[in-house]
C-alpha positions as CSV (number, residue, x, y, z in Angstrom):
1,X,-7.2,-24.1,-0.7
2,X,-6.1,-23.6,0.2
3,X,-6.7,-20.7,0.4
4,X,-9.2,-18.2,-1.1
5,X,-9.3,-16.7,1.7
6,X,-6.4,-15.3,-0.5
7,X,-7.6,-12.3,-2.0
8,X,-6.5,-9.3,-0.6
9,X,-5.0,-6.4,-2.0
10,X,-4.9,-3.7,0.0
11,X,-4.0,-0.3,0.1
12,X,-1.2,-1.0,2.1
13,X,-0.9,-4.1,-0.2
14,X,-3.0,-5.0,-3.3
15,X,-5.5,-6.7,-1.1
16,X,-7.7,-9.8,0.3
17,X,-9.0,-12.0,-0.5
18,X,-8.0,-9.6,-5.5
19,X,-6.5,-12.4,-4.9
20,X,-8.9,-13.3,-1.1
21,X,-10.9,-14.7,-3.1
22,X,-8.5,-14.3,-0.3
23,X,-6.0,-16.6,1.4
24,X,-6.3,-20.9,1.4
25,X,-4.4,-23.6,2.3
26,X,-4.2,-26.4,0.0
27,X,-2.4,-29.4,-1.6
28,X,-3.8,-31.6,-3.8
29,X,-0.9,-34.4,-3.0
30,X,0.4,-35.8,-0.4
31,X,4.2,-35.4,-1.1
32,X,5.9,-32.3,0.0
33,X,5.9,-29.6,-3.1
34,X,9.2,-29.3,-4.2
35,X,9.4,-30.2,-7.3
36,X,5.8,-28.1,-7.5
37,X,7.1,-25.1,-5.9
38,X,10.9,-24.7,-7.1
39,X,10.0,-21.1,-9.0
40,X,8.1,-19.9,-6.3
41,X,10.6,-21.2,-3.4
42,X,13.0,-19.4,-5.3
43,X,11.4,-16.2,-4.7
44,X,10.2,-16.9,-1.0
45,X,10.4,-14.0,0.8
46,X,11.8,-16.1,3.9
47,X,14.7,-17.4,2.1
48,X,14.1,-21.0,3.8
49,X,17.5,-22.7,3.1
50,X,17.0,-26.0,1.2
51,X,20.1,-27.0,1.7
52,X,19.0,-28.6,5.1
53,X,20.0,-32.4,4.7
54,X,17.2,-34.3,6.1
55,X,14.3,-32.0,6.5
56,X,11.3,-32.5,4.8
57,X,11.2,-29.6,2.4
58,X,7.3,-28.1,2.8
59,X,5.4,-25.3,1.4
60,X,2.8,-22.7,3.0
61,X,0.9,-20.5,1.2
62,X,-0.5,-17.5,2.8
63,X,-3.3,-15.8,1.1
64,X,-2.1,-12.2,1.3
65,X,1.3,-9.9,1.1
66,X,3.9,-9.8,3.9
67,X,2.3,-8.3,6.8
68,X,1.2,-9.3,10.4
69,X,-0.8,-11.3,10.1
70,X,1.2,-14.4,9.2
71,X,4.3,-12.9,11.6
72,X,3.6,-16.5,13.4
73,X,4.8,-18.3,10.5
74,X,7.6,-15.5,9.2
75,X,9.0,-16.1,12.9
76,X,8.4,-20.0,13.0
77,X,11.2,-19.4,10.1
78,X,13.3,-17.1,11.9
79,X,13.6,-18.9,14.8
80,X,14.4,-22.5,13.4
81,X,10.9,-23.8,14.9
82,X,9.9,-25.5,11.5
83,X,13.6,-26.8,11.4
84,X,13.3,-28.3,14.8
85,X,10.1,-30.3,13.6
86,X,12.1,-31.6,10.5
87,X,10.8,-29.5,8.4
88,X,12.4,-26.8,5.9
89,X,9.6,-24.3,5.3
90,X,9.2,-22.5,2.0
91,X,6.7,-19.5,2.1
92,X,5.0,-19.0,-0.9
93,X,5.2,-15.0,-2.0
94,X,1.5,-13.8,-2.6
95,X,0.7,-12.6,-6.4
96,X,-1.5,-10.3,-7.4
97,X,-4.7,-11.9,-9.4
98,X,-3.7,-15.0,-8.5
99,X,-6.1,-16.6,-5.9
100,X,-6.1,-18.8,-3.6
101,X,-8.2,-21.1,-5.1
102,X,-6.1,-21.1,-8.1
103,X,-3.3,-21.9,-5.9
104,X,-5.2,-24.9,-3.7
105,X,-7.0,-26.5,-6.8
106,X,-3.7,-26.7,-8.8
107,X,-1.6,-28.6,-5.3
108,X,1.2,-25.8,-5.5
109,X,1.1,-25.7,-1.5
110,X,1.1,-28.0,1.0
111,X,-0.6,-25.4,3.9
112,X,-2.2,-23.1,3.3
113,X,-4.5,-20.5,5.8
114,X,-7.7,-19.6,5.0
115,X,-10.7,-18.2,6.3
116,X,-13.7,-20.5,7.2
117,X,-15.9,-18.8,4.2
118,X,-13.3,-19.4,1.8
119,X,-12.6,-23.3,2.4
120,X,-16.1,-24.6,2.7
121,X,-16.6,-22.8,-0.5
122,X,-13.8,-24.7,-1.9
123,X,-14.3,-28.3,-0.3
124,X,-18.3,-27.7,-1.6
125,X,-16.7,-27.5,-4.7
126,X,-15.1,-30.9,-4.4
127,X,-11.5,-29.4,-3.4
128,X,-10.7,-32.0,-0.8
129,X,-9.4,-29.9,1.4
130,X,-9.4,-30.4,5.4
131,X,-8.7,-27.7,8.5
132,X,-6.3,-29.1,10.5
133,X,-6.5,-26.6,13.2
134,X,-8.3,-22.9,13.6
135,X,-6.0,-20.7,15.4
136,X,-8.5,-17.7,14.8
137,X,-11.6,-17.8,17.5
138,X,-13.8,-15.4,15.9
139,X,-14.7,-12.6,12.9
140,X,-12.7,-9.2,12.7
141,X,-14.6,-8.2,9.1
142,X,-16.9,-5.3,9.6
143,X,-18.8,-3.4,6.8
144,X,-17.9,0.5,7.5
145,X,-20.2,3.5,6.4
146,X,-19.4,7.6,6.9
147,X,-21.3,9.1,9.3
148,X,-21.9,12.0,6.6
149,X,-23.7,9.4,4.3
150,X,-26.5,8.9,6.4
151,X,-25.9,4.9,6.4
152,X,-26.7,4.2,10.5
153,X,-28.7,1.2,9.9
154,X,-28.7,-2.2,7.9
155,X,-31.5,-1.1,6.5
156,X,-30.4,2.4,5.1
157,X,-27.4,0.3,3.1
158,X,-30.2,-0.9,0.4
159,X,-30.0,0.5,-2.4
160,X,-26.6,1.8,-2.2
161,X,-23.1,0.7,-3.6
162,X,-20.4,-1.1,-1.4
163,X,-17.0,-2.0,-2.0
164,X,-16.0,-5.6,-1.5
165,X,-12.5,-7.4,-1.9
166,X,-12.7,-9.8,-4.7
167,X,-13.1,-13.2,-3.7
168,X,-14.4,-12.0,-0.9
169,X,-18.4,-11.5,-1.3
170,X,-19.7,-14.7,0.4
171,X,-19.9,-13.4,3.6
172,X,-21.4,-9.9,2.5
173,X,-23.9,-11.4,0.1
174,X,-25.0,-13.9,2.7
175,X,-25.6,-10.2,5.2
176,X,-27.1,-8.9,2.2
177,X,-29.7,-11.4,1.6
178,X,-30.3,-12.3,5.0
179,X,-31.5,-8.7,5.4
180,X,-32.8,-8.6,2.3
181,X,-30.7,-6.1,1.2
182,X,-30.2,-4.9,-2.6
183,X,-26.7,-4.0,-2.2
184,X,-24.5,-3.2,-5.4
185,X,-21.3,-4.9,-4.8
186,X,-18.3,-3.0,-6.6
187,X,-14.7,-5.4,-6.3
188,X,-12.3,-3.3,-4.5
189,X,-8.4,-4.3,-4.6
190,X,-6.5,-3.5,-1.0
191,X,-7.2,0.7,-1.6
192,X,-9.1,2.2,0.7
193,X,-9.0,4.9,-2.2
194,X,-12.9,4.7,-3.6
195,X,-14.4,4.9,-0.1
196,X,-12.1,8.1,1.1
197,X,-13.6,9.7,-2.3
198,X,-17.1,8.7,-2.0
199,X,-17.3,6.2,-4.8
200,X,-18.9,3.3,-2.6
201,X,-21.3,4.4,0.0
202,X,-20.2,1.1,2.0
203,X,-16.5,-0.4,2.3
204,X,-15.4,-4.1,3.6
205,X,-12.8,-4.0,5.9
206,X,-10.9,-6.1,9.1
207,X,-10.4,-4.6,12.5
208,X,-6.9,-5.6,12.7
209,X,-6.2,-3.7,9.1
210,X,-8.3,-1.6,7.1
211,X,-10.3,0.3,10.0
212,X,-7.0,1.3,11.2
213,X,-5.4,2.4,7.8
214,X,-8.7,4.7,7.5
215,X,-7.9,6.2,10.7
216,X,-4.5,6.7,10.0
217,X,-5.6,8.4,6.6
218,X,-7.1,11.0,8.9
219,X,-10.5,9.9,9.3
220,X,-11.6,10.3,13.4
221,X,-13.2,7.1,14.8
222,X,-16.0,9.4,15.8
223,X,-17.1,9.4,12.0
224,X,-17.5,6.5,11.2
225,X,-20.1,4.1,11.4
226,X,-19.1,-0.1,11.9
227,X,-21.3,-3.1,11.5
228,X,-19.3,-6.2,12.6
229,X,-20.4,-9.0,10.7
230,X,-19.9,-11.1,14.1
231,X,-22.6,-9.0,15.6
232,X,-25.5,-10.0,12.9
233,X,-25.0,-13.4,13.0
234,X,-22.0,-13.9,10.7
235,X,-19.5,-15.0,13.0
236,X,-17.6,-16.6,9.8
237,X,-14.5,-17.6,11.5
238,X,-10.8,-16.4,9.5
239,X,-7.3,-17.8,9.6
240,X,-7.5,-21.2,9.9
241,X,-4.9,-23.7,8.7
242,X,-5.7,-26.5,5.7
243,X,-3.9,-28.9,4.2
244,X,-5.4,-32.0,1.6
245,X,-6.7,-34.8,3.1
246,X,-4.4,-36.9,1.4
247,X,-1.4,-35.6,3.3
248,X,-3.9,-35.2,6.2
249,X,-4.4,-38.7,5.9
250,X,-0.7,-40.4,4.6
251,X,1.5,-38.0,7.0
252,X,-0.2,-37.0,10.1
253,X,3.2,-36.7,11.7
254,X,3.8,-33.9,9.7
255,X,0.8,-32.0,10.2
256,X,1.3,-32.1,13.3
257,X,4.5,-30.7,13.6
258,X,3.8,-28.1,11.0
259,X,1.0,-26.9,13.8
260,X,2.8,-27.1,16.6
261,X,5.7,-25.1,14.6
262,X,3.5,-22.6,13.8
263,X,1.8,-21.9,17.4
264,X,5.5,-21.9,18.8
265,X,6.3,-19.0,16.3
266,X,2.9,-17.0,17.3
267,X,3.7,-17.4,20.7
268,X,6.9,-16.4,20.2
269,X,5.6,-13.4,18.2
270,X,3.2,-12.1,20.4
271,X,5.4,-12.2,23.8
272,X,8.4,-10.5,22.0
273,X,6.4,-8.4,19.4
274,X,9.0,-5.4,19.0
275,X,11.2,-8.4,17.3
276,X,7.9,-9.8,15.2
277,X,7.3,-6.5,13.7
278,X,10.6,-5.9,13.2
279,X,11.3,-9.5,11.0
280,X,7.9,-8.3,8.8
281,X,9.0,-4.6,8.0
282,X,12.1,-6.7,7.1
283,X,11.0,-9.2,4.7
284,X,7.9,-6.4,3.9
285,X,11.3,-4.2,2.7
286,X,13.1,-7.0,0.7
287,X,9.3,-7.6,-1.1
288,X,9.3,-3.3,-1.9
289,X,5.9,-3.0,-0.1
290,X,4.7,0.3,1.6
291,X,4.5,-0.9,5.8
292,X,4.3,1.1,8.6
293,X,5.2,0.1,12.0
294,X,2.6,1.8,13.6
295,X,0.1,-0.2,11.7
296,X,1.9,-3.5,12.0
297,X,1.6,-3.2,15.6
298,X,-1.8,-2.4,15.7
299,X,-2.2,-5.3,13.6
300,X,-0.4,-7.5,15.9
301,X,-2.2,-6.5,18.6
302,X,-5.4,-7.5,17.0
303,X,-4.4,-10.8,15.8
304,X,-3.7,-11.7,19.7
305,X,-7.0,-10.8,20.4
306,X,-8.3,-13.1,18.1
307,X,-5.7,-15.3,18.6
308,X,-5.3,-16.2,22.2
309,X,-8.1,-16.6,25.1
310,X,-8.7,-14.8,28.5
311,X,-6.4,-17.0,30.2
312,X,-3.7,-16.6,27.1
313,X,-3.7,-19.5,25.9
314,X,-4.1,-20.7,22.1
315,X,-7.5,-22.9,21.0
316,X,-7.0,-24.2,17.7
317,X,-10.5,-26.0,17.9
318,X,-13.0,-25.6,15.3
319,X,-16.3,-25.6,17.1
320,X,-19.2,-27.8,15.3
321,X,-21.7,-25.0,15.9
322,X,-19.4,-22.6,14.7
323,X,-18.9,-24.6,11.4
324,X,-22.1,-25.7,10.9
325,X,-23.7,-21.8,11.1
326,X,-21.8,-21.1,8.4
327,X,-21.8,-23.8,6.3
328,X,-25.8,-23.6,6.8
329,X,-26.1,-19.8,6.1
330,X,-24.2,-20.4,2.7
331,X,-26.3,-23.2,2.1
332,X,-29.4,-21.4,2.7
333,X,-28.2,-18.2,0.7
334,X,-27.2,-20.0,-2.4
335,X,-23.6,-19.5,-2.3
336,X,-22.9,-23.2,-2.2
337,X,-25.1,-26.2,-3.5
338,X,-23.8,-29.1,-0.4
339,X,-22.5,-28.4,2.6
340,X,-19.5,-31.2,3.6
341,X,-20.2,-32.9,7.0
342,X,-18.3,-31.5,10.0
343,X,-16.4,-35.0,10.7
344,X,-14.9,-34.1,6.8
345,X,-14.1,-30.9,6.9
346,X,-12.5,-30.8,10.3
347,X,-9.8,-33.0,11.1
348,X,-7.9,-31.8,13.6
349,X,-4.3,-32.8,14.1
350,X,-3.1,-31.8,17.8
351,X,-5.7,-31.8,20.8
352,X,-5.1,-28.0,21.9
């Protein structure tokens, strides 16, 4: 999929999930991509050697630009994790008005992350896609209002205009109608640009990115008003990781391996996080993107929170209640005509 959770294009990037329709993991085959991915490995912003004799030569497709938020994987790389597990990683770079689903539905990546949202959309949509673990415990996406506009309420949002990532809607259009709400919904790339000049009444945004960049563009916390999805029943679970369930299915050894990988760069990450945000400004640099470190740490720090639990440790677990609220509330809203059973869509790989 995998990933249409690919979609993002922020200000600091070109953001979410204009592409998120955001950020998926997905591979329609069951071999390893190389012969599917040999443009885009040749651009990888990780510069995974392929000259590794022996490794199984595998490609990951986050579904947004160099940032943070995927400094698990960027240090999984870094550190030779991925090469431990036999496997020569190539990160696929993220391109503008290419989505995730474009990139899941044609099998040029064999993992992909994605948010919850995003990937039943795409398995409802016959994508046979699978989660094969959900590193990401709960929602960060809030909707965010001025204090000035005299938005304090659900209610007060009706009738106004928000901006929304493209490929990104679901979960606001399942808020909206749940509330009843007759919200215009303007696509936004990663800019916090029409919200700072009043063109939307309402912007989208994720604790760990977007909230921060407006405070850092000189807004005070103080005025501004947040509505966490989370906190009206839209606990829509994000980064999760998907793969086909082909190779789910023909090379469970590698799945595996690919997760454990993965958590051992996180963890990694998160204890030494001066080096994490260090490797991203570095291959954030070598893609000519704007980063801050600042921000990047503040991202870091958020991605921990939703990352590890009070006793901090990872849970890669993908409740059944948690799955089935949002595959219902999507059902129920419209957004997707069958929801997949819970015993399809999750399949996990590693009991953690």
């Amino acid at each position: 999929m995998l990933l249409d959770v690919l979609f993002r294009v922020g200000s600091n990037y070109l953001k979410r999930y204009i592409g998120l329709a955001f950020v998926l993991l997905l591979i329609v085959s069951c071999q390893p991509a190389k012969e599917r991915n040999e443009a885009a490995a040749a651009e990888n912003t990780t510069n995974s050697s392929t000259k590794n004799k022996g490794l199984k030569q595998v490609t990951f497709f986050p579904y947004w630009v160099v940032n943070a938020q995927f400094a698990g994987y960027y240090m999984a790389v870094e550190k030779g994790y991925y090469q431990n597990y036999g496997i020569d990683l190539q990160i696929i770079p993220y391109q503008p008005f290419i989505t995730t689903n474009e990139i899941i539905k044609e099998g040029k990546a064999d993992f992909a992350a994605l948010w919850l949202v995003n990937a039943i959309e795409l398995k409802a949509s016959g994508v046979d896609i699978v989660n094969i673990a959900q590193p990401s415990t709960r929602s960060s996406l809030m909707l965010i209002t001025k204090k000035t506009s005299n938005i304090s309420t659900l209610e007060q949002m009706n009738g106004k205009k928000a901006g929304i990532w493209s490929g990104f809607e679901m979960q606001p259009k399942a808020l909206f109608k749940k509330y009843n709400l007759d919200v215009t919904i303007l696509p936004i790339g990663s800019s916090n640009n029409l919200f700072l000049m009043d063109g939307v009444d309402i912007t989208i945004a994720n604790w760990f990115d977007e909230y921060h960049s407006l405070l850092n563009h000189g807004l005070d916390s103080n005025e501004l008003n947040t509505f966490f999805f989370a906190d009206y029943g839209l606990n829509f679970l994000e980064d999760g990781i998907y793969c086909s369930a082909e190779m789910r299915k023909n090379d469970p050894e590698l799945c595996a391996n690919f997760v454990k990988a993965t958590l051992e760069g996180w963890k990694f990450a998160f204890d030494n996080p001066e080096a994490a945000i260090d490797l991203v400004m570095k291959y954030a640099h070598e893609a000519k993107l704007p980063v801050n470190k600042v921000h990047q740490k503040w991202m870091l720090d958020r991605y921990e929170d939703l990352y590890r639990d009070s006793n901090n440790e990872f849970n890669t677990k993908l409740q059944k209640e948690e799955y089935e609220s949002v595959g219902h509330i999507l059902l129920e809203s419209g957004l997707i005509n069958t929801m997949p059973s819970y015993d399809e869509f999750y399949q996990p790989i590693i009991d953690k």
